[in-house]
VEXFI-909414 format. One record per residue (C-alpha): residue in one letter; chain; x, y, z; residue number from 0. Coordinates in steps of 0.001 Angstrom, whole numbers. Each point is the difference from the previous one (the first is absolute). Layout:
! VEXFI-909414
> a  A  X  Y  Z  NUM;
...
//
This chain:
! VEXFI-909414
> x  A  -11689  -11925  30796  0;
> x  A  990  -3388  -2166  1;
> x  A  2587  390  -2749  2;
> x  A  -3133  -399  -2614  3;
> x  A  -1812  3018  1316  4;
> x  A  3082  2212  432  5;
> x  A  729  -1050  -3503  6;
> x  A  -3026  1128  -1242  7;
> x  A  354  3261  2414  8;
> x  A  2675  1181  -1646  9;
> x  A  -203  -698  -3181  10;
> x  A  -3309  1894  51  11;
> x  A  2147  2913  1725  12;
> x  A  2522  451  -2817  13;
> x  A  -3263  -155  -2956  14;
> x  A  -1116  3169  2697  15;
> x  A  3634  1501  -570  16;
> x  A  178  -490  -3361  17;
> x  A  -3462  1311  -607  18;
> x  A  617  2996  1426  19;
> x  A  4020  431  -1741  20;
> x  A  -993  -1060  -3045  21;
> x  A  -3802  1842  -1145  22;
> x  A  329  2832  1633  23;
> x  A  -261  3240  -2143  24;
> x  A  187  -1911  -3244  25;
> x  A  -918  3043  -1764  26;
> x  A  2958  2372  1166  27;
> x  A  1409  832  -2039  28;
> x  A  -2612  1178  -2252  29;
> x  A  2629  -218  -2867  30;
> x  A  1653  -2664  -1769  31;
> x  A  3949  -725  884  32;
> x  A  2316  -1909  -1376  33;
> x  A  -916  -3474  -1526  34;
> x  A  -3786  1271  222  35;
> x  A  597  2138  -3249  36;
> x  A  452  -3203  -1960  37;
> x  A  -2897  -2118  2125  38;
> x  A  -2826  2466  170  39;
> x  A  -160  585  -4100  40;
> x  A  -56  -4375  -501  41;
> x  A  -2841  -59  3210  42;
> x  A  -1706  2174  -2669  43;
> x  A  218  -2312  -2510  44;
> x  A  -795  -2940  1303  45;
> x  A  -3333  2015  1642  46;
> x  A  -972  533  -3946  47;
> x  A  934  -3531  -1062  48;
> x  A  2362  1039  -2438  49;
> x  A  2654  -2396  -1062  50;
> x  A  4034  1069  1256  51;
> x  A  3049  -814  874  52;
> x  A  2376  839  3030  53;
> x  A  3568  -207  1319  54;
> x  A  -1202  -2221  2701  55;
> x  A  -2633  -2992  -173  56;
> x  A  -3618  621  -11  57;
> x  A  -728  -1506  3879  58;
> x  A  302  3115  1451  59;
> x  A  -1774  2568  -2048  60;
> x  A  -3068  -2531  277  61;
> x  A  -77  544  4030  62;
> x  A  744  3497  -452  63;
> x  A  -2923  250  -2028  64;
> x  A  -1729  -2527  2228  65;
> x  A  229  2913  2865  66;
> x  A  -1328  2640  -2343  67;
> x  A  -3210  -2375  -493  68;
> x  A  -260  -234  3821  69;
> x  A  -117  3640  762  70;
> x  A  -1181  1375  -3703  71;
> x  A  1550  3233  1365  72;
> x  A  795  1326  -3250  73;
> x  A  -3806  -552  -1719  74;
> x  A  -659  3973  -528  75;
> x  A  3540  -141  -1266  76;
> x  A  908  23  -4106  77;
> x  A  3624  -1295  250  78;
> x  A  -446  -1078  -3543  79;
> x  A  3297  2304  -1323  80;
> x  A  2019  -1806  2789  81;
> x  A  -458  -3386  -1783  82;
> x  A  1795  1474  -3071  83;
> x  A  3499  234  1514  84;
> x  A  2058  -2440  1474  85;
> x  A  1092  2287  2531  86;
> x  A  -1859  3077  1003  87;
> x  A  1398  3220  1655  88;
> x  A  -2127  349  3401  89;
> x  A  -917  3431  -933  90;
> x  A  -1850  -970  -2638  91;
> x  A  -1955  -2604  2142  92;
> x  A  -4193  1251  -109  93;
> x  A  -263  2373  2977  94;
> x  A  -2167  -1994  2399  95;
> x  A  1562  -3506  -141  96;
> x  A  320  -2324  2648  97;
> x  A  2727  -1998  553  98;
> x  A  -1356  -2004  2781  99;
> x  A  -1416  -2785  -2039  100;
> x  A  2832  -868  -2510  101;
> x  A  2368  274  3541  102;
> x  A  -2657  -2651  1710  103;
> x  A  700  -2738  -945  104;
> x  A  3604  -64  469  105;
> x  A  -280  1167  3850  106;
> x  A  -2220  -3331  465  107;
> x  A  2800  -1512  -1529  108;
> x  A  2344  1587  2084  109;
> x  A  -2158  -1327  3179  110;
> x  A  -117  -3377  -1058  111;
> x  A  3455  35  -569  112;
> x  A  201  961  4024  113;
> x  A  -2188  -3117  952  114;
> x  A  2377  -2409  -2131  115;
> x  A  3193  1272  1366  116;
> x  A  -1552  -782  3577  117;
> x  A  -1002  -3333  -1077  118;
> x  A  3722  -618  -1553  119;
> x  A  1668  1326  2904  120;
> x  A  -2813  -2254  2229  121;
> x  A  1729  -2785  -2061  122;
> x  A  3824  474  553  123;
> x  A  -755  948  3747  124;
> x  A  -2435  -2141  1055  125;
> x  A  -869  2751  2688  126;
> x  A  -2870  2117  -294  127;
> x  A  1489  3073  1987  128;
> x  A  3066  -253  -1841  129;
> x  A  -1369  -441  -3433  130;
> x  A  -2417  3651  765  131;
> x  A  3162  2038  856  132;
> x  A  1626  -989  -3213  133;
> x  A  -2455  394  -2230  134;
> x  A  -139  3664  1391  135;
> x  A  3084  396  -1930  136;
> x  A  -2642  -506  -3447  137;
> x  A  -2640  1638  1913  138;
> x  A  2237  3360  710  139;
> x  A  1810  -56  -2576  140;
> x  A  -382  3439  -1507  141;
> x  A  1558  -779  -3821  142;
> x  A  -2559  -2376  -243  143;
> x  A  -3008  1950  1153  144;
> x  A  1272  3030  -1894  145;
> x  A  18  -2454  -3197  146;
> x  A  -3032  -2271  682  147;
> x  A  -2224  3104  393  148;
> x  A  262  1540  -3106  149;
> x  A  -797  -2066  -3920  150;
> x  A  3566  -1650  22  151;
> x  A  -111  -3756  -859  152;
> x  A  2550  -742  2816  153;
> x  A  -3060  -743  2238  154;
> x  A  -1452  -2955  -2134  155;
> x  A  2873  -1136  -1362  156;
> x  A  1624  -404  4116  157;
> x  A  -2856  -1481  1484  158;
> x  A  -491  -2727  -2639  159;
> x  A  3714  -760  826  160;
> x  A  -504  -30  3531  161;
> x  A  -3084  -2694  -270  162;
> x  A  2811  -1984  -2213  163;
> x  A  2472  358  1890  164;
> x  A  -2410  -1142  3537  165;
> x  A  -986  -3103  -2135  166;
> x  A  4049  -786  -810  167;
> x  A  194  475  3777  168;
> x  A  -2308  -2367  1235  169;
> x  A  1265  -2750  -2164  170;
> x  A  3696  355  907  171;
> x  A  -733  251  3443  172;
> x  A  -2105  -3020  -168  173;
> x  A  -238  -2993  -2462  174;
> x  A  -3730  -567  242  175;
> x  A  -967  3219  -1766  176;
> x  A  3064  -810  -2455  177;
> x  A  -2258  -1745  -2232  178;
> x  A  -1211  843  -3857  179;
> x  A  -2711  2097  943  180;
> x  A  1973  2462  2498  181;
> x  A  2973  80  -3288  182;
> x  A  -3325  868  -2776  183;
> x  A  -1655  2459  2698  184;
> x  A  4041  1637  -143  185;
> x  A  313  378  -3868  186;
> x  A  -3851  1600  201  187;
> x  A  1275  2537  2534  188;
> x  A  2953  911  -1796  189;
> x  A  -1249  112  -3051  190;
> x  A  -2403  2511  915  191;
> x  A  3218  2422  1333  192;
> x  A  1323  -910  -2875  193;
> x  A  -2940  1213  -2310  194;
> x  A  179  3262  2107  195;
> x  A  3791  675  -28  196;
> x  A  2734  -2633  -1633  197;
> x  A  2877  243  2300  198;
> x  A  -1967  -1831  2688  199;
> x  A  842  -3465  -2657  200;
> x  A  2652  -454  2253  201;
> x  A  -1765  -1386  3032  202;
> x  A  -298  -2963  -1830  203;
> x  A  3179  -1039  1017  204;
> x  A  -1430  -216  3474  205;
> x  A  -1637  -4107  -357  206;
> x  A  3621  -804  -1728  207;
> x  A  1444  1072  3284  208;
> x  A  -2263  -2762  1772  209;
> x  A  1041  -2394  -2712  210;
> x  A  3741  458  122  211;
> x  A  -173  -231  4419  212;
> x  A  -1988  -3154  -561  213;
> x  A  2768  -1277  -2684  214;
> x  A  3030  887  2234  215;
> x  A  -2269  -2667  2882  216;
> x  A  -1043  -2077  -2008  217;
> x  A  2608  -3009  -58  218;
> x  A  -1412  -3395  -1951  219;
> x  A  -3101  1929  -555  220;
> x  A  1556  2485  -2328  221;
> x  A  -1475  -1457  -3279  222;
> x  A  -3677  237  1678  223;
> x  A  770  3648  1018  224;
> x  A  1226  1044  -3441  225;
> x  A  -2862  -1457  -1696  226;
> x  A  -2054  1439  2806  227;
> x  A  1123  3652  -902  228;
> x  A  -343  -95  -3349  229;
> x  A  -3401  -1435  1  230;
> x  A  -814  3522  2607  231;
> x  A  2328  1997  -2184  232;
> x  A  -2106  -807  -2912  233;
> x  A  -3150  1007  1410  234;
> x  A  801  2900  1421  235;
> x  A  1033  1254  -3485  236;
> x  A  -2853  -1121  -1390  237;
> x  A  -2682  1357  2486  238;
> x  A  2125  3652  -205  239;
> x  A  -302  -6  -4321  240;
> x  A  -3868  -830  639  241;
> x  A  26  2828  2311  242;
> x  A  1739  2600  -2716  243;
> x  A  -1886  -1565  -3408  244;
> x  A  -3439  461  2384  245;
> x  A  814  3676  576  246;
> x  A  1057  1107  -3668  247;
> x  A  -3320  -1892  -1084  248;
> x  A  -1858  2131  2526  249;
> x  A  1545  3256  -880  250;
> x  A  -646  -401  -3338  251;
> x  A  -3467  -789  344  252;
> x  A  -1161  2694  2497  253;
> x  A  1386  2628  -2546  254;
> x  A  -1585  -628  -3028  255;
> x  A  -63  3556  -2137  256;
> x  A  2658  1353  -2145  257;
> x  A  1995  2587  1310  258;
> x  A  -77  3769  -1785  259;
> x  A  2708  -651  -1936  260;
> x  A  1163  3525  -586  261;
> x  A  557  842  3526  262;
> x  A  3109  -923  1552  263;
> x  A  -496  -2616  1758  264;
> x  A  -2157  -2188  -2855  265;
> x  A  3189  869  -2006  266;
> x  A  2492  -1378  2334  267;
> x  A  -2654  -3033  528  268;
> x  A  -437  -568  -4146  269;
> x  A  3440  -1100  -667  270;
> x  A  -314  -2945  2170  271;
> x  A  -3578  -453  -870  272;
> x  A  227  -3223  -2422  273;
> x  A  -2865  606  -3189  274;
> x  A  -2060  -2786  968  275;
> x  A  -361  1471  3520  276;
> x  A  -1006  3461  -1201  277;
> x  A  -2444  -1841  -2534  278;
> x  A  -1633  -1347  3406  279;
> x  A  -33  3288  1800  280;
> x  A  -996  1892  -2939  281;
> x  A  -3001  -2957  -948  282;
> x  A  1453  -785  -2752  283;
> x  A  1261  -3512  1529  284;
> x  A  -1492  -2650  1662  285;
> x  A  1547  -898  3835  286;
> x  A  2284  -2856  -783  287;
> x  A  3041  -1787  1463  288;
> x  A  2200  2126  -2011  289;
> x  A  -1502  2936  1151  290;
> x  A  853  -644  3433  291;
> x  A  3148  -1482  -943  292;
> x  A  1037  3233  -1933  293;
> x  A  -1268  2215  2887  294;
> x  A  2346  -1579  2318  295;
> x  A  2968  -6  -2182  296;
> x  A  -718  3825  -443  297;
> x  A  99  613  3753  298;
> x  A  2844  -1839  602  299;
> x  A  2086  1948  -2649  300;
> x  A  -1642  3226  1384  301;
> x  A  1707  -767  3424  302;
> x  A  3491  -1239  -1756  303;
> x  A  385  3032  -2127  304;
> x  A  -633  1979  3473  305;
> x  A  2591  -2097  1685  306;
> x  A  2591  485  -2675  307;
> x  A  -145  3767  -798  308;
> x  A  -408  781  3521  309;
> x  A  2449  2716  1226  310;
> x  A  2845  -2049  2556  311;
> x  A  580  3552  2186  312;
> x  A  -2512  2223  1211  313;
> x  A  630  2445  2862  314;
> x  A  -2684  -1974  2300  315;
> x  A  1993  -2647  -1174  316;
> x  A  1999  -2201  2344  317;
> x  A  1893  -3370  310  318;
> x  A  -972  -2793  1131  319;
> x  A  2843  -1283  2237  320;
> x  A  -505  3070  1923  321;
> x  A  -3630  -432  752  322;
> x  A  295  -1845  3423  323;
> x  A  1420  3506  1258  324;
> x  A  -2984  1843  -1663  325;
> x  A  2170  1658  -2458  326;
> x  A  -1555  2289  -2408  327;
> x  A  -3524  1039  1736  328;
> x  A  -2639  1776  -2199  329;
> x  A  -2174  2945  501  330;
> x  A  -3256  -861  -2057  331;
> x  A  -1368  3764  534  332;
> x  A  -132  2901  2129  333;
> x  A  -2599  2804  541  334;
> x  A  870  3272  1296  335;
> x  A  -2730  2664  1514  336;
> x  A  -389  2529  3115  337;
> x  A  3624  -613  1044  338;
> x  A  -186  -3652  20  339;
> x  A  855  -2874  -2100  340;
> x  A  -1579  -3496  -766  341;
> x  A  2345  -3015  -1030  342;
> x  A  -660  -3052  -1360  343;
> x  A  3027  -2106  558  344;
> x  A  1195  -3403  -460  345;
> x  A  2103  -372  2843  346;
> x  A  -105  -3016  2297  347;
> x  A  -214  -357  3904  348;
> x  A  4034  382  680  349;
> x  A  -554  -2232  2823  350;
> x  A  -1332  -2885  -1403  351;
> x  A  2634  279  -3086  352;
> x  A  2555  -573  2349  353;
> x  A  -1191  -2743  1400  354;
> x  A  -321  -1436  -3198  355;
> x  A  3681  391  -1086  356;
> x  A  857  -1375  3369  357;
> x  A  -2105  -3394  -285  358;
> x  A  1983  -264  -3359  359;
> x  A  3293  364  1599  360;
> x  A  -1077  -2008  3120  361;
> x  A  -1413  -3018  -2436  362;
> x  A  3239  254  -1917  363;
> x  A  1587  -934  3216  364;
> x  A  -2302  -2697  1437  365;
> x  A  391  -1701  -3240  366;
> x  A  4043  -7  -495  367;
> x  A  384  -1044  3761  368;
> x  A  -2836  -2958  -459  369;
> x  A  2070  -607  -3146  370;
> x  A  3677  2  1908  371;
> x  A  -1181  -1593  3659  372;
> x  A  -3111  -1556  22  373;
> x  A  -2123  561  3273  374;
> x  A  -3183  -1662  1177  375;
> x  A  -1365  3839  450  376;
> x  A  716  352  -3832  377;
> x  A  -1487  -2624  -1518  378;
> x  A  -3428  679  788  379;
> x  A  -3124  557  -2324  380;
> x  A  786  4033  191  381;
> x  A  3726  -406  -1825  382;
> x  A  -1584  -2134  -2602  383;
> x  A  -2512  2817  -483  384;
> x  A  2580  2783  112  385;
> x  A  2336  -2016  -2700  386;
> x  A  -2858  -134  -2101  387;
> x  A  -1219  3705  -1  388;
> x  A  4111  1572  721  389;
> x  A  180  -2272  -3435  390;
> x  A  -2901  1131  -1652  391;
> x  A  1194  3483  1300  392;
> x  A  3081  152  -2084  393;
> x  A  -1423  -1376  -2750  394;
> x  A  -2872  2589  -529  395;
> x  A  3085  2743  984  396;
> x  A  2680  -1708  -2996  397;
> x  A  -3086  234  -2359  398;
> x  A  -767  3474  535  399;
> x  A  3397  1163  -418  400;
> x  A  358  -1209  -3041  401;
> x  A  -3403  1361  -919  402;
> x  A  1551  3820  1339  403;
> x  A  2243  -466  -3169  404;
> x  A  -2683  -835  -2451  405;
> x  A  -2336  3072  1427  406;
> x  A  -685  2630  2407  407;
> x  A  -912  -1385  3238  408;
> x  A  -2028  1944  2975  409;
> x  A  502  -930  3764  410;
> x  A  -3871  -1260  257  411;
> x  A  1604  -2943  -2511  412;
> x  A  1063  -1617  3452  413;
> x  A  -3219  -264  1804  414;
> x  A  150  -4040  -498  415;
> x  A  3776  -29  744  416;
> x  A  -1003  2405  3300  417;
> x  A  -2843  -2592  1194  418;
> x  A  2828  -2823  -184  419;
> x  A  2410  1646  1980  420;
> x  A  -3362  736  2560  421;
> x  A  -399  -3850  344  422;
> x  A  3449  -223  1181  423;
> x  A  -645  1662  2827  424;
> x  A  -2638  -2459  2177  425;
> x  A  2268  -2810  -1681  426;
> x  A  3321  1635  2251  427;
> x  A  -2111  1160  2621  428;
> x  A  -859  -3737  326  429;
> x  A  3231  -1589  -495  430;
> x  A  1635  2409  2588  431;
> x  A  -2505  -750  1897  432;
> x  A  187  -3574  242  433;
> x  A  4114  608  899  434;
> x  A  -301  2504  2463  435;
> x  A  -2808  -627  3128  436;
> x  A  468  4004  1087  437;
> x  A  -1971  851  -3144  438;
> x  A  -2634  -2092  281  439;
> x  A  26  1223  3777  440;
> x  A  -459  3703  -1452  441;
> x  A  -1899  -633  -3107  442;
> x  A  -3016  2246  692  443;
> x  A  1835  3120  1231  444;
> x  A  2262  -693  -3444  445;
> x  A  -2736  -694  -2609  446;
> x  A  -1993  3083  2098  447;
> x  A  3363  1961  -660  448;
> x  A  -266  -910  -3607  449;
> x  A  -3623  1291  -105  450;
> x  A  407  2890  1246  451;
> x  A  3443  999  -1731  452;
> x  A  -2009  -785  -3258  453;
> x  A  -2831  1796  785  454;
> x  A  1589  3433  946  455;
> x  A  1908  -379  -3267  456;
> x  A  -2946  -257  -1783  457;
> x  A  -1484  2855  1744  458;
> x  A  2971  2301  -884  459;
> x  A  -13  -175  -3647  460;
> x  A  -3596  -815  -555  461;
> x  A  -488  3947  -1030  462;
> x  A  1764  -1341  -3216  463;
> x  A  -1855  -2919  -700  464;
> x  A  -3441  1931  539  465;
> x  A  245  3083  -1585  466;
> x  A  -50  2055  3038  467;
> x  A  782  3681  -39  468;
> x  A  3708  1056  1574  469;
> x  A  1694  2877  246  470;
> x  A  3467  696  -675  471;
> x  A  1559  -406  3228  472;
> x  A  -2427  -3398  360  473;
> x  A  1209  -924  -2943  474;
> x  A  3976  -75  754  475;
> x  A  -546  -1640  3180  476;
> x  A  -1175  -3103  -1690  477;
> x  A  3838  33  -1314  478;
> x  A  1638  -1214  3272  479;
> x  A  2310  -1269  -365  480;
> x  A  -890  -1257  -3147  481;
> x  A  -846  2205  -3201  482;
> x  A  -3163  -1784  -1133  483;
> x  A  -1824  3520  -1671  484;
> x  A  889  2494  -1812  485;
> x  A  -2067  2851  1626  486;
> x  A  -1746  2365  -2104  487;
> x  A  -188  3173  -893  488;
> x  A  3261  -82  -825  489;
> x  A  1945  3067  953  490;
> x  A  1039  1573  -3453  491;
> x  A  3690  1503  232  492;
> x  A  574  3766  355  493;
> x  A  399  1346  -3292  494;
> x  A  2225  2902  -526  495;
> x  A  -1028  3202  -1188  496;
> x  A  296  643  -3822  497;
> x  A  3335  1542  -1303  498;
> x  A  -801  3766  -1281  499;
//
């Protein structure tokens, strides 16, 4: 088999994987959990056209909404009342509804995602075989799957960043895809993570990286590689605001009609609603620049108020310097019946975690000893890599920190910081590689060790990331020898008999 075709193999293997991971039983369960009770009621909206704003920007309730076109499970459905709340108890959700088709589009995220982290890893390996083993660790990777498969923006929001962060890749690994175009097609691809979920801004650190290794090489030609940067640095800015204006402008058009003002959520809306942009919904106004201008401004203070008044603790609640040990794990639901119980929880595969705060303790070292003694095995294409993404690493971890003292933060927040500390991995495996010949000797019964061990894990907690029944005693033995669920029913304590 040539290295094109086994390529190709594989990478059509882990879209198979992902397929079935990620789709699977997108309507169980039948119920909306956590961040759904916010999502479903603006999906609602934006199906009736009428004009809103969220705590999040508008990217990712259009492809949410974009799934419930595709399936139109919901047309014998009046979800009307759920458009008039800005979060909805799932009780009062019309008997009937589907959740399949505002969950859709988010697992085809979540699959795409799977293809891009095998095309990354394809690109720090250079290995086919090696680059399918570690993308099983986004493939298997049960927080994700539990997340992706449910109407969560997490799923659009990662996979933009992973096609951003592929393009940053290629260029830094190789100068002639460093050019204008690859820095433009960047600031596109981050700009749409951005317009899903903000905190993903940060990745566009990652092309300053590039710059500042290319300034510490650059010797007389340090005046052409300044200019150089800034000229990239300037479009990439510039092709991620067209990116955001494009998407307010399209929000605002698609939803057209007022709101019903004296519910609760057209109340909320109407005090960031400018006059001359309820003229226009209300046909009063013509569409003008100041409309649009207005609508955005609205939207924008919408998500700042949100930001500010936002509660800082939260007993789901967790920091962020203890997410690389997955510190503060969330059950999203559970359904009890006929002795058993049905979880929904965001816990990720222990294995693959671990591995993860290893390659971040490994890179740490790799990069102070190519600092301190300089080898020709450590100064290789791979370290250059690592020092890039170890650096982008700690700067997505010191901004989220101080973002845990501005607001409560939830362990899903580290999904981009998890993927970095993933690409570490093939980067070490390489390096160590390279160094010592015993491990290239014994690669496949290592990578096939890694497969395995990743898969079982999977396999063990997967009743939790599907929704599959357990009983008690099933239950508690997913707690060795970690406590990752708190089993339910909870035994209630003996009560003592009433004083006479």
């Amino acid at each position: 088999m040539t290295d094109r075709t086994l390529r190709w193999g594989l990478g059509a293997l882990v879209l198979v994987l992902a397929l079935f991971n990620f789709m699977r039983d997108l309507n169980d369960p039948n119920k909306a959990f956590w961040d759904e009770s916010y999502y479903v009621t603006a999906a609602q909206r934006y199906e009736e056209q009428t004009a809103q704003y969220a705590s999040h920007p508008p990217l990712g309730f259009m492809l949410m909404v974009t799934g419930r076109a595709i399936l139109n499970d919901n047309k014998h459905i009046d979800a009307h009342e759920v458009a008039r709340v800005k979060k909805i108890d799932t009780r009062e959700i019309p008997k009937g509804y589907s959740f399949a088709g505002i969950r859709l589009m988010g697992a085809l995220f979540g699959v795409a995602g799977a293809v891009l982290f095998y095309l990354i890893c394809l690109t720090l390996t250079r290995e086919a075989f090696s680059a399918f083993i570690f993308s099983l660790l986004y493939v298997f990777e049960n927080a994700f799957i539990v997340h992706f498969r449910a109407a969560h923006l997490d799923p659009f929001q990662i996979t933009f960043a992973l096609a951003g962060i592929l393009v940053w890749l290629r260029a830094f690994d190789d100068k002639r895809h460093d050019g204008l175009k690859s820095v433009a097609l960047f600031g596109v691809l981050i700009g749409l993570s951005f317009m899903v979920k903000v905190n993903t801004l940060v990745l566009l650190v990652l092309p300053g990286l590039t710059v500042l290794r290319d300034i510490l090489r650059a010797g007389k030609s340090l005046p052409k590689v300044i200019a150089d940067g800034l000229m990239k640095g300037a479009v990439m800015v510039a092709s991620f605001a067209a990116v955001a204006v494009a998407v307010f402008a399209l929000h605002t058009l698609i939803n057209p009609k007022a709101p019903d003002f004296a519910s609760e959520s057209g109340r909320r809306d109407k005090a960031y609603m400018s006059e001359a942009y309820i003229g226009w919904l209300e046909g009063r106004e013509p569409l003008s620049a100041t409309v649009m201008i207005d609508a955005t401004k609205g939207y924008y203070a919408y998500m700042k108020y949100d930001f500010t008044g936002i509660v800082k603790t939260e007993k789901n609640g967790s920091r962020p310097a203890a997410w690389p040990v997955m510190s503060k794990i969330i059950n999203y639901r559970w359904d009890s019946g006929g002795g058993q119980t049905s979880y929904v929880q965001m816990v990720g595969n222990i294995l693959s975690w671990t591995l993860g705060l290893l390659a971040l303790g490994g890179a740490a070292v790799l990069l102070i000893l190519r600092f301190y003694r300089s080898r020709p095995w450590l100064e290789t294409r791979e370290m250059d890599m690592m020092a890039a993404v170890f650096g982008m690493y700690l700067i997505f971890m010191g901004l989220h920190i101080w973002l845990g003292t501005q607001r409560v933060m939830y362990i899903y927040h580290y999904f981009t910081g998890l993927i970095l500390s993933y690409m570490l991995l093939p980067l070490i495996w390489q390096v160590l590689k390279g160094r010592f010949v015993v491990l290239e000797k014994q690669k496949d019964y290592v990578l096939g060790g890694l497969c395995v061990g990743i898969g079982l894990c999977f396999l063990w907690l997967s009743p939790l990331t599907y929704h599959y029944p357990l009983t008690r005693a099933e239950c508690e033995a997913k707690n060795i020898p970690f406590r990752i669920v708190i089993c339910q029913p909870i035994a209630k304590p003996n009560t003592p008999p009433p004083q006479s």
